[in-house]
DRENDO-1510 file (C-alpha; in Angstrom, 1 decimal, always signed):
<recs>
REC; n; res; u; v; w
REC; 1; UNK; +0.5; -14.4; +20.2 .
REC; 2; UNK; +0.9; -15.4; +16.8 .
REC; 3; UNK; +3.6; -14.8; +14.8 .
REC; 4; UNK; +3.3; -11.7; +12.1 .
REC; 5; UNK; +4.9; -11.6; +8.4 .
REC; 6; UNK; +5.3; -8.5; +6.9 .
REC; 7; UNK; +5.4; -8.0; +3.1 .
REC; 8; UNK; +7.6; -4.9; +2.3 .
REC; 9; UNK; +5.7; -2.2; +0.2 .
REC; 10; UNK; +7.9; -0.9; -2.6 .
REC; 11; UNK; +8.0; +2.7; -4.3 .
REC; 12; UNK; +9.9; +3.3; -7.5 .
REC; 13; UNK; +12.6; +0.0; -6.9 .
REC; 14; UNK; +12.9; +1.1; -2.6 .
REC; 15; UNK; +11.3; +0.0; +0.2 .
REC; 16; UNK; +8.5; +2.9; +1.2 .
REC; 17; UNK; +8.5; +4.7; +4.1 .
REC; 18; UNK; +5.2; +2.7; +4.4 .
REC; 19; UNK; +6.7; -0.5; +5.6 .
REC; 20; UNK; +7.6; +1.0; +9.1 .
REC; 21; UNK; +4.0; +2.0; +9.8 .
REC; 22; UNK; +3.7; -1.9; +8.6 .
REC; 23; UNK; +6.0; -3.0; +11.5 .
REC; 24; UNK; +3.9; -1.0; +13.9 .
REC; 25; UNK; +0.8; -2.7; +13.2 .
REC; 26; UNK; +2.3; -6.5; +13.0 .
REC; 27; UNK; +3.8; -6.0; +16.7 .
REC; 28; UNK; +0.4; -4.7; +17.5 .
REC; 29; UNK; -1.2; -8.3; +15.9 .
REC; 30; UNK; +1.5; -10.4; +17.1 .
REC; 31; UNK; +5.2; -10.8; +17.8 .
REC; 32; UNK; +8.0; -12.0; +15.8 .
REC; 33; UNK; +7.6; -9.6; +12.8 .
REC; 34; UNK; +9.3; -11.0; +9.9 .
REC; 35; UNK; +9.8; -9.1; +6.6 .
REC; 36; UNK; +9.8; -10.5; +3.6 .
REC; 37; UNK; +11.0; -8.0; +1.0 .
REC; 38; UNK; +10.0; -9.0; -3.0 .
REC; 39; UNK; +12.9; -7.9; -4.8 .
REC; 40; UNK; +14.8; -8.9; -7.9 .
REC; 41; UNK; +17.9; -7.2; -6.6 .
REC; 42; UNK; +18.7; -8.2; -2.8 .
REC; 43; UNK; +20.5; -5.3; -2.1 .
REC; 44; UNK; +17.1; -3.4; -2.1 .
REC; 45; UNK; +16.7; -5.3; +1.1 .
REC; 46; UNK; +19.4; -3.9; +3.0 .
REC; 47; UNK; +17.5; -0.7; +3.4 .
REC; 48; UNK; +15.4; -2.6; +6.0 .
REC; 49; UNK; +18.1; -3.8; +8.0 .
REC; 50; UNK; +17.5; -0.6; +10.5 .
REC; 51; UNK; +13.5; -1.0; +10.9 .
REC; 52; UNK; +13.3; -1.6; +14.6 .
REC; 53; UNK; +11.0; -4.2; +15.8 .
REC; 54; UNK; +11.8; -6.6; +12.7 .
REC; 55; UNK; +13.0; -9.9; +13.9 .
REC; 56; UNK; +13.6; -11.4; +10.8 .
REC; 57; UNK; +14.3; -10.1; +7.2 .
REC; 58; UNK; +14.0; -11.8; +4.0 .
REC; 59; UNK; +14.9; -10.7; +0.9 .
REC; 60; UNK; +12.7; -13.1; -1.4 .
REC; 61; UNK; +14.7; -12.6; -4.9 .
REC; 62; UNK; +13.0; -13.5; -8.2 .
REC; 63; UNK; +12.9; -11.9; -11.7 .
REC; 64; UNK; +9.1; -12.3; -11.5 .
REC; 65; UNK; +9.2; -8.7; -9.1 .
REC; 66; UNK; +10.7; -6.6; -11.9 .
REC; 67; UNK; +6.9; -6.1; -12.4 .
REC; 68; UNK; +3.8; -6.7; -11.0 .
REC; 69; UNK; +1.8; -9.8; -11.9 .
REC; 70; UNK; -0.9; -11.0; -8.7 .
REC; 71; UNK; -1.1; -15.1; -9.6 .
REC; 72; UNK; +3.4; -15.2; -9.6 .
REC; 73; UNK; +3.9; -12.7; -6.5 .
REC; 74; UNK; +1.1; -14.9; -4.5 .
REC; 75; UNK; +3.0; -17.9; -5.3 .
REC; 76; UNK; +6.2; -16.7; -4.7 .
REC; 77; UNK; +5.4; -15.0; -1.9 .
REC; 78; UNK; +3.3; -17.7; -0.3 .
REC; 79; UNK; +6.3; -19.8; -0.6 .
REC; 80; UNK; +8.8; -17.7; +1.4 .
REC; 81; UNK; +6.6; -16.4; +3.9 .
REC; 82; UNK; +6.6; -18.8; +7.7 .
REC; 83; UNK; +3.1; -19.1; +9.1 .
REC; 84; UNK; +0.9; -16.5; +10.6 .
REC; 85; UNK; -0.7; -13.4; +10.0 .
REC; 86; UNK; +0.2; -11.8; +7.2 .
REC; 87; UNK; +0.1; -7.5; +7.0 .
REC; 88; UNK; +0.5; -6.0; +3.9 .
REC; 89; UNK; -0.2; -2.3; +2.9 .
REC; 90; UNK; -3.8; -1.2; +1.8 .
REC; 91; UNK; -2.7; +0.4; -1.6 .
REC; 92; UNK; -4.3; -1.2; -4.8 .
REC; 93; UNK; -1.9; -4.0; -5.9 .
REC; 94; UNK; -1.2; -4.9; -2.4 .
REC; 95; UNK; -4.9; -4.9; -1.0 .
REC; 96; UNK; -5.3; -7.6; -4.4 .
REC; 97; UNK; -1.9; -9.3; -3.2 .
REC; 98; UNK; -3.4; -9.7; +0.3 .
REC; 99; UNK; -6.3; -11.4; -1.2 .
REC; 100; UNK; -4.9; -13.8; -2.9 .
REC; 101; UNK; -2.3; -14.9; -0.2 .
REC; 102; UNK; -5.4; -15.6; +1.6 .
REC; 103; UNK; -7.2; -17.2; -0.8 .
REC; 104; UNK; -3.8; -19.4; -1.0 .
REC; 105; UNK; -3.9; -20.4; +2.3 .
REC; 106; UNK; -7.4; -20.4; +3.2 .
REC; 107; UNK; -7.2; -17.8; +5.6 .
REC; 108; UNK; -9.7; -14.7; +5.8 .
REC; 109; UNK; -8.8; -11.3; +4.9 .
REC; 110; UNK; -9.2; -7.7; +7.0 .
REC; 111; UNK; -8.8; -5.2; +4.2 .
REC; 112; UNK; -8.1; -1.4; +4.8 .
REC; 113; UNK; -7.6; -1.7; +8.8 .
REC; 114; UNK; -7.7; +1.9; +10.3 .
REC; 115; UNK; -7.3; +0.6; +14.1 .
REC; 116; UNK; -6.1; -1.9; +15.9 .
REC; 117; UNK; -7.2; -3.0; +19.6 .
REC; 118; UNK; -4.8; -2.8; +22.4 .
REC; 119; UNK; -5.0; -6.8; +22.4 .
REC; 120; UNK; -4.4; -7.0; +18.7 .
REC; 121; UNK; -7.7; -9.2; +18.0 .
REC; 122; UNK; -10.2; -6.4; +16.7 .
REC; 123; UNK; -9.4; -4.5; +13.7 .
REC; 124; UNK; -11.2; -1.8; +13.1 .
REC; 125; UNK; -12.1; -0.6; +8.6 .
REC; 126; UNK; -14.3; +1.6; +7.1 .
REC; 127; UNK; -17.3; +0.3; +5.2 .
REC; 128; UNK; -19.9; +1.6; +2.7 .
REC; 129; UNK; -17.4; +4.7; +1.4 .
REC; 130; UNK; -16.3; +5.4; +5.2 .
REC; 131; UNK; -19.6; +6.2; +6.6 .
REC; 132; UNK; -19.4; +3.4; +8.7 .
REC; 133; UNK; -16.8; +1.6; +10.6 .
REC; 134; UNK; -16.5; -2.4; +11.1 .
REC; 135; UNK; -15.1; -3.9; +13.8 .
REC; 136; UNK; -13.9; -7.8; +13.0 .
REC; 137; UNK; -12.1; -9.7; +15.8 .
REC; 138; UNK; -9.7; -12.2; +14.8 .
REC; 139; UNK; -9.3; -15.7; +16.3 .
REC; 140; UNK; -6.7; -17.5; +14.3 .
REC; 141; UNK; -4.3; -16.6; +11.6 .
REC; 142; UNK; -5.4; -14.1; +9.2 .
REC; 143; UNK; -4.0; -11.5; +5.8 .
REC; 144; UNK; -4.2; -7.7; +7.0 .
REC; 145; UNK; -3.9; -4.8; +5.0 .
REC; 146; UNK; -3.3; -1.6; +6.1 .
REC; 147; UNK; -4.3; +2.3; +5.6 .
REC; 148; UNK; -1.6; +4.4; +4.5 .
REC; 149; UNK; -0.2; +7.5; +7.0 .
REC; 150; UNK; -2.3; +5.8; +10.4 .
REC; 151; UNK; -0.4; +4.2; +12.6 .
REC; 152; UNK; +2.9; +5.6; +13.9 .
REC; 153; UNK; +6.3; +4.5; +11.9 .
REC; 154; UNK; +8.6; +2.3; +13.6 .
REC; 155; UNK; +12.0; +4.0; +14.0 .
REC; 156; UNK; +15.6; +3.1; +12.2 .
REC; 157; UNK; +17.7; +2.2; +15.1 .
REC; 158; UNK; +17.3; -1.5; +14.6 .
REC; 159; UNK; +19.5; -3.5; +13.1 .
REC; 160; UNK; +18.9; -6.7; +11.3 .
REC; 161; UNK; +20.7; -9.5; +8.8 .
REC; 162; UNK; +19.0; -10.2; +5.5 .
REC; 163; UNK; +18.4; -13.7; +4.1 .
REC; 164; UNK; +18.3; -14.3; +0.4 .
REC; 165; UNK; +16.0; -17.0; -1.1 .
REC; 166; UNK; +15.4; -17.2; -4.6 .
REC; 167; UNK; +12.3; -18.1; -5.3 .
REC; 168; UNK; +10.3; -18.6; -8.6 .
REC; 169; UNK; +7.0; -17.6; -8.8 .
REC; 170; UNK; +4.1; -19.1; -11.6 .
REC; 171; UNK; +6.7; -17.5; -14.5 .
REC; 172; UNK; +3.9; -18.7; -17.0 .
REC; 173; UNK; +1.5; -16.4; -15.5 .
REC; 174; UNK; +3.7; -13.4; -15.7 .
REC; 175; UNK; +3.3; -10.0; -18.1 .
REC; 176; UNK; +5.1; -10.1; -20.6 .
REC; 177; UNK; +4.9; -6.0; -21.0 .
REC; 178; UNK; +3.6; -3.9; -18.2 .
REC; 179; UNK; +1.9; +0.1; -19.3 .
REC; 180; UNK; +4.5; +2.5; -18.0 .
REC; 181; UNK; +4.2; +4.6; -15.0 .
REC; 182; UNK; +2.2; +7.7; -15.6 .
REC; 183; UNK; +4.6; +9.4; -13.6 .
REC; 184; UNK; +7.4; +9.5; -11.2 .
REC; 185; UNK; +5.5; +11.7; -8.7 .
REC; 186; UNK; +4.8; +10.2; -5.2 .
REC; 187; UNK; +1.8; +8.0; -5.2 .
REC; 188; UNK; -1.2; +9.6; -4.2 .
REC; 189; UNK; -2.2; +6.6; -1.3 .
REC; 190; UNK; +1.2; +7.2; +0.2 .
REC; 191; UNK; +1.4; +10.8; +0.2 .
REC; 192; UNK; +1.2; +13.3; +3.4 .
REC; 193; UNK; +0.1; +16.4; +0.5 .
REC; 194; UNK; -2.0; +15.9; -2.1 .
REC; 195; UNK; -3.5; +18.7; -4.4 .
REC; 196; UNK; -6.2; +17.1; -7.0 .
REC; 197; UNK; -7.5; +18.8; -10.1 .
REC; 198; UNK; -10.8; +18.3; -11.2 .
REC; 199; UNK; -12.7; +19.1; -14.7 .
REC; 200; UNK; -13.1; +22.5; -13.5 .
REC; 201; UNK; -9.3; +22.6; -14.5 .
REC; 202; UNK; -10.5; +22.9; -17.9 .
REC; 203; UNK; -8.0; +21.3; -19.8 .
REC; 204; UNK; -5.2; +18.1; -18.8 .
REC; 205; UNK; -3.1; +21.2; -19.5 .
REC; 206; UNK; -3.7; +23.1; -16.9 .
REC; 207; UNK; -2.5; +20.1; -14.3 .
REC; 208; UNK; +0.9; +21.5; -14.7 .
REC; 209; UNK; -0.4; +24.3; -12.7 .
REC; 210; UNK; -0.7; +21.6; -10.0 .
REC; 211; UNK; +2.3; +19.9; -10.4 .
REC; 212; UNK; +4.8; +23.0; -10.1 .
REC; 213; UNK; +2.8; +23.7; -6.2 .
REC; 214; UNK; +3.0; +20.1; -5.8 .
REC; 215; UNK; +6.8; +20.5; -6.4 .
REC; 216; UNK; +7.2; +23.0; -4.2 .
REC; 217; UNK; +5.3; +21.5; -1.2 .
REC; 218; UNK; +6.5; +17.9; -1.9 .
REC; 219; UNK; +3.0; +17.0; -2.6 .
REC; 220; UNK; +1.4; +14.0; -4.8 .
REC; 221; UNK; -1.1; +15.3; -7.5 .
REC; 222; UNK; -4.4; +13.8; -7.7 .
REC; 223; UNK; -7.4; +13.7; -9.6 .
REC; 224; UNK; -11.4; +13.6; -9.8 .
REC; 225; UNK; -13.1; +11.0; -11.8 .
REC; 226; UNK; -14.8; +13.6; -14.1 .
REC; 227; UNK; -11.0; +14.2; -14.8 .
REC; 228; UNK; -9.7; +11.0; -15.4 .
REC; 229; UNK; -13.4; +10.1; -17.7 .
REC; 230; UNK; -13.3; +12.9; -19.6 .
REC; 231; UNK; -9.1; +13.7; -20.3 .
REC; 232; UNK; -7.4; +10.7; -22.1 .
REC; 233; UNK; -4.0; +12.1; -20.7 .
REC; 234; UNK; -4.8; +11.9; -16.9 .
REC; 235; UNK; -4.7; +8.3; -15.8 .
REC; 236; UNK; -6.5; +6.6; -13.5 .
REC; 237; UNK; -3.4; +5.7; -11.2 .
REC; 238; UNK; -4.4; +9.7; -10.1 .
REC; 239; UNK; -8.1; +9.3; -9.7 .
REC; 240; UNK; -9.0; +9.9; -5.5 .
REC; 241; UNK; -12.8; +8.5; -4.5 .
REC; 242; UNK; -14.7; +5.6; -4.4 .
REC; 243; UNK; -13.7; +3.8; -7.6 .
REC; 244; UNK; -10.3; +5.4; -7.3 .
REC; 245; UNK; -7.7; +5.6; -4.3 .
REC; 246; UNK; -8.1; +6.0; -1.1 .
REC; 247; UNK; -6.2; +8.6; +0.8 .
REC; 248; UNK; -5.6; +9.9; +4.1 .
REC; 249; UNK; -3.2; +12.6; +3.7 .
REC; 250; UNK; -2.5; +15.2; +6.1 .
REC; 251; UNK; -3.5; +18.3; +4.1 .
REC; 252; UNK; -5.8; +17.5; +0.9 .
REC; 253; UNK; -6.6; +20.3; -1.5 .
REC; 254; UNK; -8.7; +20.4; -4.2 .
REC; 255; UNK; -9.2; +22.8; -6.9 .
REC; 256; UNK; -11.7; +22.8; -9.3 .
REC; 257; UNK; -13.7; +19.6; -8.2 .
REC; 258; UNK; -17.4; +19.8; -7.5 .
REC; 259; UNK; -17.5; +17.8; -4.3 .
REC; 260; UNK; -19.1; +14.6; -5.3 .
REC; 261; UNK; -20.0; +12.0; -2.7 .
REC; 262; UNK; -17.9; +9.5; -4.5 .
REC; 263; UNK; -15.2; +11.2; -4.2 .
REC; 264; UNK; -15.1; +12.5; -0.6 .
REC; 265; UNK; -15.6; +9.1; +0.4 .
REC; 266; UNK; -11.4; +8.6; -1.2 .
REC; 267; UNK; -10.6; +11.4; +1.5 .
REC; 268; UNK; -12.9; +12.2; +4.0 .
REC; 269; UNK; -10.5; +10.6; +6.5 .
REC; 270; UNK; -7.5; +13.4; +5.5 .
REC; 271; UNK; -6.7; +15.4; +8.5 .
</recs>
């Protein structure tokens, strides 16, 4: 079996919750799981000393993580990171991060996996807005993203050293200012509850509505793309559906969208 790599999926400076259900899948494609853990302070990688089923940890350090820029985290991480098959989360920067470490090392790329055979060769993704489902086996090394709140977290009895490598990525290439966060909510793709608002809300005003429910249920807070389009002040970091985020949360509510195909195809797989 080949040997896996996992790259660490950070949330607001910590390592998500989302890397264990990372660690899942890379023992299910291989053995050996190493994580690599982008990071400009190396204590952030101590966190994932307690990830069971991690063989290795590796804290790459670099100022070039403070934000995100694709061409320097590529490089840097391309540099760190042994041979193998790489799995990284599915979210938006990391399905483009997955891309381009393939692209790096001439490797293909299975974005969005949903399943995973009991041999770990076929992977199993949705195509054309989840009305159908691919099935691509793999036969040599490969980059893997994976769908948020699917497969089954590894557990924190582990226990693990970090190694620290600095590492510099393409600093050239880097942002020199980044927008800020629309907000410190949880991300939508990584959430278990989401409630979205649509223009039927009738004004960005009325999304506080949402966000004091979402408070008390410890939900993310969502959007339709009629939202996002027509309200300047809801960003598109929020927007669910087909030219938005995907999510497969385990309750989704919506209030106040019409129901367009585009964007039950961003959550038609919620539970």
């Amino acid at each position: 079996m080949s040997d896996t790599i996992v790259i660490a999926e950070l949330s607001k400076g910590k390592i998500s919750a989302t890397t264990n259900e990372l660690v899942t899948a890379a023992n299910q494609l291989g053995s050996n799981c190493t994580l690599v853990v982008p990071c400009n302070d190396s204590a952030i990688a101590n966190d994932a000393s307690s990830i069971s089923g991690v063989s290795k940890i590796i804290a790459a350090k670099s100022g070039i993580f403070s934000n995100y820029d694709a061409a320097a985290w590529a490089e840097a991480l391309d540099s760190v990171s042994p041979s193998g098959i790489i799995v990284t989360s599915a979210s938006t920067q990391s399905k483009d991060l997955a891309a381009r470490l393939a692209a790096r090392r001439s490797i293909s790329v299975v974005q969005d996996v949903v399943e995973i055979s009991n041999d770990g060769t076929v992977l199993t993704s949705p195509i054309y807005s989840g009305k159908a489902m691919q099935m691509v086996k793999l036969s040599s090394d490969a980059v893997v993203s994976i769908r948020a709140n699917v497969f089954t977290p590894a557990d924190n009895s582990g226990s693990g050293d970090v190694q620290v490598i600095d590492t510099s990525g393409n600093v050239t290439t880097a942002l020199k200012e980044m927008v800020q966060r629309a907000s410190e909510r949880l991300d939508v793709s990584e959430a278990n509850i989401i409630i979205s608002g649509g223009r039927g809300m009738g004004n960005p005003g009325n999304f506080s509505h949402l966000e004091e429910i979402a408070d008390k249920l410890g939900a993310a807070v969502g959007a339709s793309r009629a939202a996002v389009d027509t309200w300047d002040e809801i960003p598109h970091s929020m927007q669910v559906g087909q030219t938005g985020k995907t999510v497969n949360p385990n309750l989704y509510i919506a209030v106040g969208i019409s129901g367009a195909i585009q964007h039950l195809a961003g959550m038609r797989s919620s539970k």
